[in-house]
N, CA, C and O atoms as CSV, one atom per row, in Angstrom:
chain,resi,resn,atom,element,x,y,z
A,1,UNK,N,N,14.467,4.174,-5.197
A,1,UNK,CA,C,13.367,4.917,-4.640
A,1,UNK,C,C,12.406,3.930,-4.003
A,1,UNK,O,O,12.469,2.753,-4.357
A,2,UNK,N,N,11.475,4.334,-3.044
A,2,UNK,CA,C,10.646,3.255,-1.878
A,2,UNK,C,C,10.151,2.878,-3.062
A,2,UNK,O,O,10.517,3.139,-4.208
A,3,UNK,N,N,9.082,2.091,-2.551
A,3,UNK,CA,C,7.369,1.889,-3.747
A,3,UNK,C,C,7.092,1.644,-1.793
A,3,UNK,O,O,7.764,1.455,-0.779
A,4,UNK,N,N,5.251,1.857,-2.328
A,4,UNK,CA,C,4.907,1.520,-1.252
A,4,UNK,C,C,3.413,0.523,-2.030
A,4,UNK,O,O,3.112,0.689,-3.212
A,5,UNK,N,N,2.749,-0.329,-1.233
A,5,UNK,CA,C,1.462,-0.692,-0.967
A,5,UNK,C,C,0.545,-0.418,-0.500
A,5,UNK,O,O,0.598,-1.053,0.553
A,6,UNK,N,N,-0.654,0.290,-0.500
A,6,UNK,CA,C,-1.438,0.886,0.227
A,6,UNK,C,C,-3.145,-0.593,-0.405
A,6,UNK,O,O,-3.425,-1.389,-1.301
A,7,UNK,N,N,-3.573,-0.146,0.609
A,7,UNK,CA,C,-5.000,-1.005,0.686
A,7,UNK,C,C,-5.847,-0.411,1.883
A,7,UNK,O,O,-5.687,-0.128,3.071
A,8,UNK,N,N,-7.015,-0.369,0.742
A,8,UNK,CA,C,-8.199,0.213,1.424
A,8,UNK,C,C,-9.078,-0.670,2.084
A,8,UNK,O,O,-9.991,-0.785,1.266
A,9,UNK,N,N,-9.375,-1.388,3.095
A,9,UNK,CA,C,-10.008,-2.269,3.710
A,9,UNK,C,C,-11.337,-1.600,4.328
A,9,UNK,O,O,-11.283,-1.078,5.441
A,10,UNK,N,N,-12.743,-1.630,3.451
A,10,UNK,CA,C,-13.610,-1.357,3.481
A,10,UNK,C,C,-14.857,-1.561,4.739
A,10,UNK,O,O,-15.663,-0.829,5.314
A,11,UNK,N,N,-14.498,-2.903,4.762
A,11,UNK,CA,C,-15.377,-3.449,5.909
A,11,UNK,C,C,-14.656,-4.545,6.782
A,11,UNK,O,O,-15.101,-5.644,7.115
A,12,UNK,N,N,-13.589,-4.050,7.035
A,12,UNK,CA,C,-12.218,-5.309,7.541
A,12,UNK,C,C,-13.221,-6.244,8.660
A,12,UNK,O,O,-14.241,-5.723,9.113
A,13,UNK,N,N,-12.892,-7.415,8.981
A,13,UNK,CA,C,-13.724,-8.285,9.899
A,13,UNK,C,C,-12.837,-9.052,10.497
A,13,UNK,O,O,-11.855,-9.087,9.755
A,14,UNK,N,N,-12.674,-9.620,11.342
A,14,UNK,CA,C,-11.503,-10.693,11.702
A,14,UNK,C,C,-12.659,-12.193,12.157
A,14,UNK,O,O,-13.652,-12.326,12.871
A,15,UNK,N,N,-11.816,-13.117,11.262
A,15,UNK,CA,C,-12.667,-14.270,11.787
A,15,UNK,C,C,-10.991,-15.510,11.224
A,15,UNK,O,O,-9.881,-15.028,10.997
A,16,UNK,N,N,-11.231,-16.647,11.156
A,16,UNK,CA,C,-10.233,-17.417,11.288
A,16,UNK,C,C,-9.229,-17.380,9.832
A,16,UNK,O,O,-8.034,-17.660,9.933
A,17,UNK,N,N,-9.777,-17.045,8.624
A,17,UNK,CA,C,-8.767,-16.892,7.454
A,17,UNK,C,C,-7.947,-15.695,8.004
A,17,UNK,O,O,-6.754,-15.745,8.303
A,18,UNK,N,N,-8.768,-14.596,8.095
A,18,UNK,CA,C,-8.279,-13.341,8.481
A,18,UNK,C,C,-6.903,-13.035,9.681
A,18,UNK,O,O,-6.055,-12.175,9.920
A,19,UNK,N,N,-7.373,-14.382,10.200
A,19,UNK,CA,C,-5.808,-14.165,11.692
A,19,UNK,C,C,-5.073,-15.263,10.976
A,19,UNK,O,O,-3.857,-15.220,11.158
A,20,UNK,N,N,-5.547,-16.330,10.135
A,20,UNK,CA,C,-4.439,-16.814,9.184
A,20,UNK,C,C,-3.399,-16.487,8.027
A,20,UNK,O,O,-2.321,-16.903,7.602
A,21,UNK,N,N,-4.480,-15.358,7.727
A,21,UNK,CA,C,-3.397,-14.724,6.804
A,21,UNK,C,C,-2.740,-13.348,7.293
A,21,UNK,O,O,-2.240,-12.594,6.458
A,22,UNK,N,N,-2.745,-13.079,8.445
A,22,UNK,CA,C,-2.145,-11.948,9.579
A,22,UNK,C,C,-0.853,-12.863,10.036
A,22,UNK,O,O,0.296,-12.568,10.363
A,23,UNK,N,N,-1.468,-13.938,9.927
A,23,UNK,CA,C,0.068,-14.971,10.607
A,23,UNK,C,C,1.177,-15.218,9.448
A,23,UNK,O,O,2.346,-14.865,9.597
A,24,UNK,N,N,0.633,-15.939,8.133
A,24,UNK,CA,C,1.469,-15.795,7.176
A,24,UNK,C,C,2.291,-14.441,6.362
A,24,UNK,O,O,3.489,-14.330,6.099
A,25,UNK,N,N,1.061,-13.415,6.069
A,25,UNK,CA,C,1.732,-12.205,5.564
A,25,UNK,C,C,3.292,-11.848,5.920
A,25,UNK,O,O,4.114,-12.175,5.064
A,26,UNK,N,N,3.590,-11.449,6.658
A,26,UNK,CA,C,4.886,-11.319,7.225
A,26,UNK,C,C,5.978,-12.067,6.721
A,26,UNK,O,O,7.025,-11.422,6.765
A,27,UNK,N,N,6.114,-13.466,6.154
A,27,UNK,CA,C,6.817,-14.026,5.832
A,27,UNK,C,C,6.924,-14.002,4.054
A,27,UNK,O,O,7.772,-14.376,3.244
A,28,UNK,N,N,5.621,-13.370,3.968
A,28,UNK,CA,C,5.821,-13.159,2.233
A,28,UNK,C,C,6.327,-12.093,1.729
A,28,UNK,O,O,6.474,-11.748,0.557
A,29,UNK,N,N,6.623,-11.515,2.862
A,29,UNK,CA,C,7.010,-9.752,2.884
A,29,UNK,C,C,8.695,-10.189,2.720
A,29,UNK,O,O,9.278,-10.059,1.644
A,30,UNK,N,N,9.214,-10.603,3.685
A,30,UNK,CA,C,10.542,-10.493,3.968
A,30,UNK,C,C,11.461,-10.581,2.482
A,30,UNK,O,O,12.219,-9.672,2.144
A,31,UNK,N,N,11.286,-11.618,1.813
A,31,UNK,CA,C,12.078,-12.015,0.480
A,31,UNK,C,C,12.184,-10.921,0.083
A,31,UNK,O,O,13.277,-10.578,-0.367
A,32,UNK,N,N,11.294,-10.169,0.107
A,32,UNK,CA,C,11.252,-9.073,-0.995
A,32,UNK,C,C,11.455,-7.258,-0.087
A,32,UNK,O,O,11.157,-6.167,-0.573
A,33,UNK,N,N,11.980,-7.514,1.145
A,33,UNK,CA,C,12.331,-6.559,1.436
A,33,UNK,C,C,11.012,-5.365,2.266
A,33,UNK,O,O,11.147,-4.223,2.705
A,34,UNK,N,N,9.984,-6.146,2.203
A,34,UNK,CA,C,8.995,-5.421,2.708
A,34,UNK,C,C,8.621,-5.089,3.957
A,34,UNK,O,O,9.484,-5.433,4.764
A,35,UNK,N,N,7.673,-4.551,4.462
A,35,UNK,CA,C,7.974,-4.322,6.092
A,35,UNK,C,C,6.267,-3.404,5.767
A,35,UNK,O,O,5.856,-2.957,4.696
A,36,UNK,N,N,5.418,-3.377,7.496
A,36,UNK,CA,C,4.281,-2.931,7.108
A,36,UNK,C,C,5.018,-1.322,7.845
A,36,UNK,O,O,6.134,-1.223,8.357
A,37,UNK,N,N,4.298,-0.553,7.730
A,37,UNK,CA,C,4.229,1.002,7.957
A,37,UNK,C,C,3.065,1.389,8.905
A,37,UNK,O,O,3.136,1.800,10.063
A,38,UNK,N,N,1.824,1.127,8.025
A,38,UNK,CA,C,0.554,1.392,8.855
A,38,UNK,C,C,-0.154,0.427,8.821
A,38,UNK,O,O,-0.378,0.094,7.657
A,39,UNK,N,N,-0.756,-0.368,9.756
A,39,UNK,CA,C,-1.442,-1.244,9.801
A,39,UNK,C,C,-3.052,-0.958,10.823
A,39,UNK,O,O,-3.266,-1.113,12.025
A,40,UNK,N,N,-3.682,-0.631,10.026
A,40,UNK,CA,C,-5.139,-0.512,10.323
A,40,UNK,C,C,-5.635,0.443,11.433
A,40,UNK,O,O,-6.794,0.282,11.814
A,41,UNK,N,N,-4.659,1.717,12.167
A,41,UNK,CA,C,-4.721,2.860,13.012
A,41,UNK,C,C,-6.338,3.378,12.567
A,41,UNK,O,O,-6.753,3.680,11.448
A,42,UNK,N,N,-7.091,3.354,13.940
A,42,UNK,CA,C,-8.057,4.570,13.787
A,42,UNK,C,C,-7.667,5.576,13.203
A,42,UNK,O,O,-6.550,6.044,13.428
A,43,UNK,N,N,-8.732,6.246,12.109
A,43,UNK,CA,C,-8.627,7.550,10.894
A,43,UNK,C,C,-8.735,9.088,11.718
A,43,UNK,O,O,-8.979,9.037,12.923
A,44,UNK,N,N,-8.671,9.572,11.486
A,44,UNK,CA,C,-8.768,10.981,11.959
A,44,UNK,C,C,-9.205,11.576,10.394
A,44,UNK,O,O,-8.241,11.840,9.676
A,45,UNK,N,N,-10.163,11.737,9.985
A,45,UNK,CA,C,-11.321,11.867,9.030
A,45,UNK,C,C,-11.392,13.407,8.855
A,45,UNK,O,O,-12.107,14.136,9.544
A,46,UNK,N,N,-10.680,13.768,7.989
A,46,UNK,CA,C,-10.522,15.329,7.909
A,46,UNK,C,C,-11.011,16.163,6.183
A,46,UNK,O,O,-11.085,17.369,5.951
A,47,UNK,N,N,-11.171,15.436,5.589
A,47,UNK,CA,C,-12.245,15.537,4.008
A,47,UNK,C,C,-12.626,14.393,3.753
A,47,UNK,O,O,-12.270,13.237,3.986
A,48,UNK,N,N,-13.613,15.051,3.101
A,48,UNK,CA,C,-14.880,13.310,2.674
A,48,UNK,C,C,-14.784,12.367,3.422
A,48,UNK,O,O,-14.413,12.483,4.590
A,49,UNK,N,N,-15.232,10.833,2.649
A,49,UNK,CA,C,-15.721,10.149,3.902
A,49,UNK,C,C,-14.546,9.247,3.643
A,49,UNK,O,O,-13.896,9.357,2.604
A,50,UNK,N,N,-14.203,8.183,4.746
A,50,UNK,CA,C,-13.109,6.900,4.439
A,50,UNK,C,C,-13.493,6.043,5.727
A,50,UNK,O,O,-13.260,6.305,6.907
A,51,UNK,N,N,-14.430,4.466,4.930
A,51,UNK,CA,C,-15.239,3.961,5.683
A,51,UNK,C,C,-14.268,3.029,5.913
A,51,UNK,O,O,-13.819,2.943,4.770
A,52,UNK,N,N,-13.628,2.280,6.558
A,52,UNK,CA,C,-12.709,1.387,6.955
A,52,UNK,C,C,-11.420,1.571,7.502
A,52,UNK,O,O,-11.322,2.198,8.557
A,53,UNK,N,N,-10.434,1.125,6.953
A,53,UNK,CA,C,-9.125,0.941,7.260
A,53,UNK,C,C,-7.883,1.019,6.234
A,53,UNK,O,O,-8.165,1.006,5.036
A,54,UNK,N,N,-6.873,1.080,6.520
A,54,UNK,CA,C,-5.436,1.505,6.009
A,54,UNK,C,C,-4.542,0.623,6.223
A,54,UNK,O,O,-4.189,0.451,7.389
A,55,UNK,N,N,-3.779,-0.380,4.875
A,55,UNK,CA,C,-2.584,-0.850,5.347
A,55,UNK,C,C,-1.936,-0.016,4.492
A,55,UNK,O,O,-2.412,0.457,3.460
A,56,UNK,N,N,-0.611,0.198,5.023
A,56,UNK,CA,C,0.839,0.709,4.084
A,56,UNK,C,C,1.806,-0.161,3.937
A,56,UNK,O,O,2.543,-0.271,4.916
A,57,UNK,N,N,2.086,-0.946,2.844
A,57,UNK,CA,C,3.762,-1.463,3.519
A,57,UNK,C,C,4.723,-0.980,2.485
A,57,UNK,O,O,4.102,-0.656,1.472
A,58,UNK,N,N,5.940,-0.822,2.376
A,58,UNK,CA,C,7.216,-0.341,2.565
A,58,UNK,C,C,7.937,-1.484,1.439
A,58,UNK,O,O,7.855,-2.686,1.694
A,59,UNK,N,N,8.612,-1.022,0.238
A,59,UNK,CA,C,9.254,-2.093,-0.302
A,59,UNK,C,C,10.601,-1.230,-0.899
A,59,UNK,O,O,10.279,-0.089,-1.230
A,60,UNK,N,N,11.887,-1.511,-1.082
A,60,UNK,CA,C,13.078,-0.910,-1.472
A,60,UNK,C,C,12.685,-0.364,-2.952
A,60,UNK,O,O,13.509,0.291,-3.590
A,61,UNK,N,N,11.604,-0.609,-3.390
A,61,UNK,CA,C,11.731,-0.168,-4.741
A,61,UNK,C,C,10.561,-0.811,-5.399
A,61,UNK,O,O,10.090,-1.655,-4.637
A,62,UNK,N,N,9.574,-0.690,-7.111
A,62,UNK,CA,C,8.695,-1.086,-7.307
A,62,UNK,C,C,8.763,-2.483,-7.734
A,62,UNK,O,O,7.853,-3.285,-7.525
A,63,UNK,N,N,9.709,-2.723,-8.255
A,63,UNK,CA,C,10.218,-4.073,-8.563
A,63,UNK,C,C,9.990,-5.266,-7.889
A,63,UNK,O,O,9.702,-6.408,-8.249
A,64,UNK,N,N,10.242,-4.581,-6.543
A,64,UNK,CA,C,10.258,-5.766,-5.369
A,64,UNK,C,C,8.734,-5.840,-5.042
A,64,UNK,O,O,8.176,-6.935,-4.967
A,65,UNK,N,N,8.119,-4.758,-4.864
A,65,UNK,CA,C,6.680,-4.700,-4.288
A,65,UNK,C,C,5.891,-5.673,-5.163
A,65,UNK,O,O,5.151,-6.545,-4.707
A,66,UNK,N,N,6.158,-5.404,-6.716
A,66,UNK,CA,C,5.370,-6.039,-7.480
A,66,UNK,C,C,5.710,-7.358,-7.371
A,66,UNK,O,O,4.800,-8.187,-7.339
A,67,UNK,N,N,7.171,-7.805,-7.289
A,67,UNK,CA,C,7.641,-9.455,-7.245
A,67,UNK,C,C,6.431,-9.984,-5.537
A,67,UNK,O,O,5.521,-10.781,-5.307
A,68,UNK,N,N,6.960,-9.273,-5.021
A,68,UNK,CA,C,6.019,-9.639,-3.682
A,68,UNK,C,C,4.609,-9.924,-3.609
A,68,UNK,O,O,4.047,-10.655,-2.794
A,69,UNK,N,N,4.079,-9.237,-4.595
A,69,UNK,CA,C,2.424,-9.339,-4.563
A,69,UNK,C,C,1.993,-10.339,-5.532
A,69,UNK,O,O,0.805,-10.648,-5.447
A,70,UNK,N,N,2.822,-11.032,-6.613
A,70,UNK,CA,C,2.688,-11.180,-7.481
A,70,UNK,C,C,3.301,-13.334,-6.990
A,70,UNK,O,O,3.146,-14.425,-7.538
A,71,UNK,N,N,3.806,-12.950,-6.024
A,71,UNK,CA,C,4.627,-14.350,-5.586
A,71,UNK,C,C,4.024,-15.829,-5.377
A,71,UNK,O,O,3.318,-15.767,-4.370
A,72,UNK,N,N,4.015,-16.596,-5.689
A,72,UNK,CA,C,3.286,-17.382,-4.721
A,72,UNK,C,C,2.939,-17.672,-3.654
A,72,UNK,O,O,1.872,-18.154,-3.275
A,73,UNK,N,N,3.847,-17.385,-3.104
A,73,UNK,CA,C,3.118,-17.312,-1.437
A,73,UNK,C,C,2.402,-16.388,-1.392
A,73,UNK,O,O,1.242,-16.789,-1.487
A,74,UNK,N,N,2.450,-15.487,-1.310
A,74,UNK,CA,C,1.207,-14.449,-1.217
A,74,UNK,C,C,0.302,-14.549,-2.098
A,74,UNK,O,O,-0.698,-13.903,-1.786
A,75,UNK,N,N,0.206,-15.223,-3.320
A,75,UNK,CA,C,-1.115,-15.546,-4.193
A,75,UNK,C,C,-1.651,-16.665,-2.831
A,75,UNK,O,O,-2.753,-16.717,-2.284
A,76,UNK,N,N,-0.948,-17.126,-2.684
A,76,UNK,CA,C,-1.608,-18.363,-2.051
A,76,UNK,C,C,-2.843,-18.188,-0.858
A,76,UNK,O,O,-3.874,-18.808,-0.599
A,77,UNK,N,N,-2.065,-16.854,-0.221
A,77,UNK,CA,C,-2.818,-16.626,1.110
A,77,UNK,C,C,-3.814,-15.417,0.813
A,77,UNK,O,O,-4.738,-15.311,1.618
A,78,UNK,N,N,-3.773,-14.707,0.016
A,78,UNK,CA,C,-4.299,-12.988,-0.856
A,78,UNK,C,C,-5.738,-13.763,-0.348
A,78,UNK,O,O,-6.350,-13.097,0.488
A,79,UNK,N,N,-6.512,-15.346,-0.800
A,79,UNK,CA,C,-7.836,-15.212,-0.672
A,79,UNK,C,C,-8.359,-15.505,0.219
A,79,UNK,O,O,-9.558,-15.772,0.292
A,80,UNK,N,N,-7.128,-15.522,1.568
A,80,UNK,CA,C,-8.072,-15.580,2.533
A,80,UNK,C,C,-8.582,-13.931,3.007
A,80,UNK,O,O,-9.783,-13.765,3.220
A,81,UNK,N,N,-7.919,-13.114,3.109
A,81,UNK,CA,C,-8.495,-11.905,2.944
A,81,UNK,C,C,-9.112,-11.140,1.615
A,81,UNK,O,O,-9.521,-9.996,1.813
A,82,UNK,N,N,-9.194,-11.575,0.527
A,82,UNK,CA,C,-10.083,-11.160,-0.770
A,82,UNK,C,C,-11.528,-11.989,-0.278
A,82,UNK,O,O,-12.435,-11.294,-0.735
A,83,UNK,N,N,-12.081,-13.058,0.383
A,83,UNK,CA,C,-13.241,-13.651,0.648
A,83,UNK,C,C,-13.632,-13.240,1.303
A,83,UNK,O,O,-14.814,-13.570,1.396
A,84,UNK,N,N,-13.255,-12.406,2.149
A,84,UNK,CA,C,-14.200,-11.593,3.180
A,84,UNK,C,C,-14.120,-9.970,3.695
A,84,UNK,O,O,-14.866,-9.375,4.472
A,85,UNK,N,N,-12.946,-9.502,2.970
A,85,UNK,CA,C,-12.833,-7.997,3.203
A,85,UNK,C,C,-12.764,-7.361,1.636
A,85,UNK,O,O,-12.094,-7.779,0.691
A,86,UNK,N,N,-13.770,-6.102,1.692
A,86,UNK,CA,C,-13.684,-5.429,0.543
A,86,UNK,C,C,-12.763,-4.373,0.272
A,86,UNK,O,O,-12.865,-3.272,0.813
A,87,UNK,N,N,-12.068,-4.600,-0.362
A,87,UNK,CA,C,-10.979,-3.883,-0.584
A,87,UNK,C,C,-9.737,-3.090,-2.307
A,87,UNK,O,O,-9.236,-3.773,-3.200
A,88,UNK,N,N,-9.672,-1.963,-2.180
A,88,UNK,CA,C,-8.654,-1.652,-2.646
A,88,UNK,C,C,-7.503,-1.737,-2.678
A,88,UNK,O,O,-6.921,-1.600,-1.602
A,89,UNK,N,N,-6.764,-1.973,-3.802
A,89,UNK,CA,C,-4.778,-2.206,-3.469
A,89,UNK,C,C,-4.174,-1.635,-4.363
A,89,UNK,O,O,-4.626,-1.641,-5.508
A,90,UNK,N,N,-2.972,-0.985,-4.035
A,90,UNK,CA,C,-2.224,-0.326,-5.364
A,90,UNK,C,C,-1.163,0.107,-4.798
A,90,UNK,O,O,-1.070,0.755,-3.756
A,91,UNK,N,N,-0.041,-0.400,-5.767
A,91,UNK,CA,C,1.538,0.139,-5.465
A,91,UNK,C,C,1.732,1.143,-6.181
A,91,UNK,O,O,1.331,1.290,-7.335
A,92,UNK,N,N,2.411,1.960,-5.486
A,92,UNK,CA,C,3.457,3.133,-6.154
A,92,UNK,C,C,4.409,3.872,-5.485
A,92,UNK,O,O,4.594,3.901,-4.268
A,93,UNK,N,N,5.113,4.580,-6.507
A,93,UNK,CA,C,6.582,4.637,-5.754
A,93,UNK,C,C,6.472,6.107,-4.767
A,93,UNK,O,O,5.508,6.869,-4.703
A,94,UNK,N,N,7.337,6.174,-4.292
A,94,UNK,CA,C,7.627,6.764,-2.959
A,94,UNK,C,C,8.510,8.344,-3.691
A,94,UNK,O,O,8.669,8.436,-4.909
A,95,UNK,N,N,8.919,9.279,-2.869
A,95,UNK,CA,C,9.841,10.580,-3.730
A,95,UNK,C,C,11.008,9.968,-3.368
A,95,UNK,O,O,10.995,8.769,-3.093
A,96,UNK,N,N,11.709,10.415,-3.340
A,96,UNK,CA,C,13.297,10.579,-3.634
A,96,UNK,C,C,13.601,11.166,-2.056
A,96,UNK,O,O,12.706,11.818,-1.518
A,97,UNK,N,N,14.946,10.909,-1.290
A,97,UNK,CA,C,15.050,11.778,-0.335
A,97,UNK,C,C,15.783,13.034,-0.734
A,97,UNK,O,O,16.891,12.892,-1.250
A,98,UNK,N,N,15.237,14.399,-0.534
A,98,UNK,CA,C,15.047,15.645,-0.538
A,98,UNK,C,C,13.859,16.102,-1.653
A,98,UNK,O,O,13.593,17.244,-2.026
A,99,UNK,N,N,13.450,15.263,-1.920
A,99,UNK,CA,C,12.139,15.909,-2.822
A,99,UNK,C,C,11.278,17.467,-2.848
A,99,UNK,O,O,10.503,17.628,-1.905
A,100,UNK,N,N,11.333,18.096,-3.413
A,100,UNK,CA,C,11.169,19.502,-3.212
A,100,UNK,C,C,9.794,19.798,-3.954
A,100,UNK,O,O,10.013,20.040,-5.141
A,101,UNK,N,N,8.449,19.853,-3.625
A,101,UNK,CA,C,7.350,20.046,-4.419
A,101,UNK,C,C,7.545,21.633,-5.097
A,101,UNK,O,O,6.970,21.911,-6.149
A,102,UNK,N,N,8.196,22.384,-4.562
A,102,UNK,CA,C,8.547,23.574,-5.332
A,102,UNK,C,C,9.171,23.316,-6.553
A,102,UNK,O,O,8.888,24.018,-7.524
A,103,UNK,N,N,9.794,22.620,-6.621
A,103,UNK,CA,C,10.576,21.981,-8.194
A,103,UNK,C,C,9.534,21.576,-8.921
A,103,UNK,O,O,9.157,22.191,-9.918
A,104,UNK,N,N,9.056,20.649,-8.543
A,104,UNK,CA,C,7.609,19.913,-9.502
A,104,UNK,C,C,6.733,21.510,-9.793
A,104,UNK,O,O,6.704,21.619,-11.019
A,105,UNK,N,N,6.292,22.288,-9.391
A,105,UNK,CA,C,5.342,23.006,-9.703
A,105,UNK,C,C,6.121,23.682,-10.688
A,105,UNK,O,O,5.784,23.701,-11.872
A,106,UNK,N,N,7.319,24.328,-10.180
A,106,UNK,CA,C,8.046,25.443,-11.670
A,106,UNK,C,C,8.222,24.304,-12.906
A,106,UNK,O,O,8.457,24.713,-14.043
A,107,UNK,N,N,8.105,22.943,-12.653
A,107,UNK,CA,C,8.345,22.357,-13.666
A,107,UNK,C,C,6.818,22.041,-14.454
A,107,UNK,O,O,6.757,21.851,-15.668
A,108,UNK,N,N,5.988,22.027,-13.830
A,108,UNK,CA,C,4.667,22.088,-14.069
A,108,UNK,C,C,4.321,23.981,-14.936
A,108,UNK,O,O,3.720,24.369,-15.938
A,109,UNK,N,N,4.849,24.420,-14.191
A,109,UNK,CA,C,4.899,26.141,-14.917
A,109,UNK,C,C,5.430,26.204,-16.012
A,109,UNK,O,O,4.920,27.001,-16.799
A,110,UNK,N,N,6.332,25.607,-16.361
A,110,UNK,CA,C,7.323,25.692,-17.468
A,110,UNK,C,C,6.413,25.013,-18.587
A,110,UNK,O,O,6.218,25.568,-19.668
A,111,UNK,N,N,5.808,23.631,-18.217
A,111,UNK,CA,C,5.039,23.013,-19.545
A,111,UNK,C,C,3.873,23.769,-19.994
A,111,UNK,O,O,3.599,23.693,-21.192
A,112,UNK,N,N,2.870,24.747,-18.953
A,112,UNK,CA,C,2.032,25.206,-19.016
A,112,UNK,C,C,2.021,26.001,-20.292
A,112,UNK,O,O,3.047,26.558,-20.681
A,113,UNK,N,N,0.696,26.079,-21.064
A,113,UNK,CA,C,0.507,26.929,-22.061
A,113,UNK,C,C,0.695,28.424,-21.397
A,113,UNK,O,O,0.636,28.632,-20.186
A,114,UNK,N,N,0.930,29.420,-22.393
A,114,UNK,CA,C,1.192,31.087,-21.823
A,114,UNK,C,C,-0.025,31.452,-22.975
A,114,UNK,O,O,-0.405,30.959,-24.036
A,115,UNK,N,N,-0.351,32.457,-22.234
A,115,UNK,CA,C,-1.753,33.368,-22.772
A,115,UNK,C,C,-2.297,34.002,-21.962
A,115,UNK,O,O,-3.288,34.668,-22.262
């Protein structure tokens, strides 16, 4: 199943760490199967507020995402963007292909108390 990475980039800025670690990222990705998805697209703001930006990236599974984030190379480079952009990060996994949210809810019905 995917895992993905998502990060909330609050007040993103670009100055010289920031296009340094835009240059390295990419190569800390590959080992581990990763690839970006969304990378920082103007929002189309449709409930509450979301002051910044969006990365997504893409990993075969959670295993890998976590080996990836967790790597040295990417520890190495993580502070050039942790020193100057405020931000959220968090992996998790992806559905299954044919995932049916109608299943999850009768299965959600089924645990439900009756009364």
């Amino acid at each position: 199943m995917p895992a993905f990475a998502l990060a909330h980039l609050r007040n993103p800025q670009v100055n010289e760490d920031i296009l340094t670690y835009l240059e390295r990222i990419q190569a800390t990705l590959e080992p581990f199967g990763g690839r970006f998805v969304v990378h920082g697209p103007e929002v189309d703001v449709r409930e509450g507020e979301w002051p910044g930006s969006v990365v997504i990236l893409e990993f075969p599974d959670r295993q890998r995402a976590h080996a990836w984030y967790d790597s040295p190379a990417y520890q190495e480079i993580l502070p050039l963007r942790t020193r100057h952009i405020d931000a959220s990060a968090i992996i998790f996994d992806g559905v299954d292909p044919g995932y049916d949210p109608g299943r999850t809810a009768a299965a959600l019905r089924a645990k439900a108390p009756t009364g």
